[in-house]
C-alpha positions as CSV (number, residue, x, y, z in Angstrom):
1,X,87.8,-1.8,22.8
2,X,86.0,-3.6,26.0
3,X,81.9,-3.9,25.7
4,X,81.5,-1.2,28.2
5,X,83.5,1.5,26.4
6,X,81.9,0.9,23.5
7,X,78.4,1.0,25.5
8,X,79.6,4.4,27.7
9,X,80.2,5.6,24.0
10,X,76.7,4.6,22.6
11,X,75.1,6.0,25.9
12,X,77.0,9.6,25.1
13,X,75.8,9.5,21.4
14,X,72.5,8.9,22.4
15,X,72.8,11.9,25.2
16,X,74.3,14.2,22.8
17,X,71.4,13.2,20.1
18,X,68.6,13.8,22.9
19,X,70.6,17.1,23.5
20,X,70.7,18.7,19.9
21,X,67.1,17.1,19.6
22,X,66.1,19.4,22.5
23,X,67.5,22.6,21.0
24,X,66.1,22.1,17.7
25,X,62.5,21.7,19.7
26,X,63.4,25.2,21.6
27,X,64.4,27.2,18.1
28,X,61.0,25.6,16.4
29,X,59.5,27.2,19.1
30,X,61.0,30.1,19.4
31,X,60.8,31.0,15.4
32,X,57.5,29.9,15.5
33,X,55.5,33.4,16.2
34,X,57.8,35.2,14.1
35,X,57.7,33.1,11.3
36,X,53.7,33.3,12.0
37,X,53.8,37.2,12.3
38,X,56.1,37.3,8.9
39,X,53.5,35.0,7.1
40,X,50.5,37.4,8.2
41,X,52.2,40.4,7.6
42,X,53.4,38.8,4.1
43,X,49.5,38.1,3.2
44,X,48.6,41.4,3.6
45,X,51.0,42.7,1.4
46,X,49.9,40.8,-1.4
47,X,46.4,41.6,-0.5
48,X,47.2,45.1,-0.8
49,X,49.2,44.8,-3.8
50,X,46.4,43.0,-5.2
51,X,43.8,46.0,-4.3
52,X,46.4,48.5,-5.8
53,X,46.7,46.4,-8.8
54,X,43.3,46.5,-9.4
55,X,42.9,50.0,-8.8
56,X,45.3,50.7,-10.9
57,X,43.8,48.4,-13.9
58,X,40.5,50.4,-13.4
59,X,42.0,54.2,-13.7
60,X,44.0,53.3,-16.6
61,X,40.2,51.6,-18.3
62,X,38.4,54.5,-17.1
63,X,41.2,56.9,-18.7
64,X,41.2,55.1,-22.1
65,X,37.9,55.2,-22.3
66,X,37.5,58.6,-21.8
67,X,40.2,59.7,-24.3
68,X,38.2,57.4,-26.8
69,X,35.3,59.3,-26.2
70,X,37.0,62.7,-26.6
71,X,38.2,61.5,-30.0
72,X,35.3,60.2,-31.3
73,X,33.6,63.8,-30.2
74,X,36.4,65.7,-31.6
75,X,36.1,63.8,-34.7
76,X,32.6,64.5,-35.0
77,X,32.8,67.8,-34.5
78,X,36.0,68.3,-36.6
79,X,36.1,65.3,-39.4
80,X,38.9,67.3,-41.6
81,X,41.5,68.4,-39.5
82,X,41.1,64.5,-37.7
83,X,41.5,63.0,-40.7
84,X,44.6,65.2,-41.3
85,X,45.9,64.7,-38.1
86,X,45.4,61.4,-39.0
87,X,47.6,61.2,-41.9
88,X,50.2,63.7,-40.8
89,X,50.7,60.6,-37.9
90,X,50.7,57.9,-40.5
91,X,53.6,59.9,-42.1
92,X,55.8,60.0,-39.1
93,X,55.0,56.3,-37.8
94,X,56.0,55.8,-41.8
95,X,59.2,58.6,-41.9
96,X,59.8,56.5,-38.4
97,X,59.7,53.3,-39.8
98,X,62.3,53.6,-43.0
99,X,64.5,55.4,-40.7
100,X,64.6,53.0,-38.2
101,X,65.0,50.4,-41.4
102,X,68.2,52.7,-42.8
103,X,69.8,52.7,-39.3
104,X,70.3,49.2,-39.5
């Protein structure tokens, strides 16, 4: 192959390069504001989940601290039958227990 073949070659590798170069500029800028518009949106899902998270973690506080408080008031007011409610659910976690034991 002559000089110049091998230099029209080169000269249409370097053309096509500039080419695809070009079209990879225009599709960065292209996907830019959607890939912008998915990362904000994206943030303020997890900022939400966060908040609902949270939420959630303080209902479930403020609900087992309220049934705490209605035991410990229905104990005071009712110390026997608690503490035979009490054992009656010992028995069962116990009746629960062995049979789980058996089964295996």
């Amino acid at each position: 192959m002559d000089s110049s073949k091998v230099e029209a070659l080169q000269e249409k590798a370097h053309d096509l390069a500039d080419g695809i170069s070009d079209r990879m500029d225009q599709v960065r800028r292209s996907a830019a504001p959607v890939v912008k518009r998915a990362r904000r949106k994206a943030g303020v899902l997890l900022d939400q989940g966060g908040e609902m998270l949270s939420d959630v973690s303080d209902r479930a506080s403020e609900t087992a601290s309220a049934i705490t408080k209605s035991l410990v008031s229905y104990t005071k007011k009712n110390p026997l039958t608690a503490l035979l409610l009490a054992l009656g659910a010992g028995v069962l976690l116990v009746s629960a227990v062995k049979s789980i034991r058996s089964q295996r």
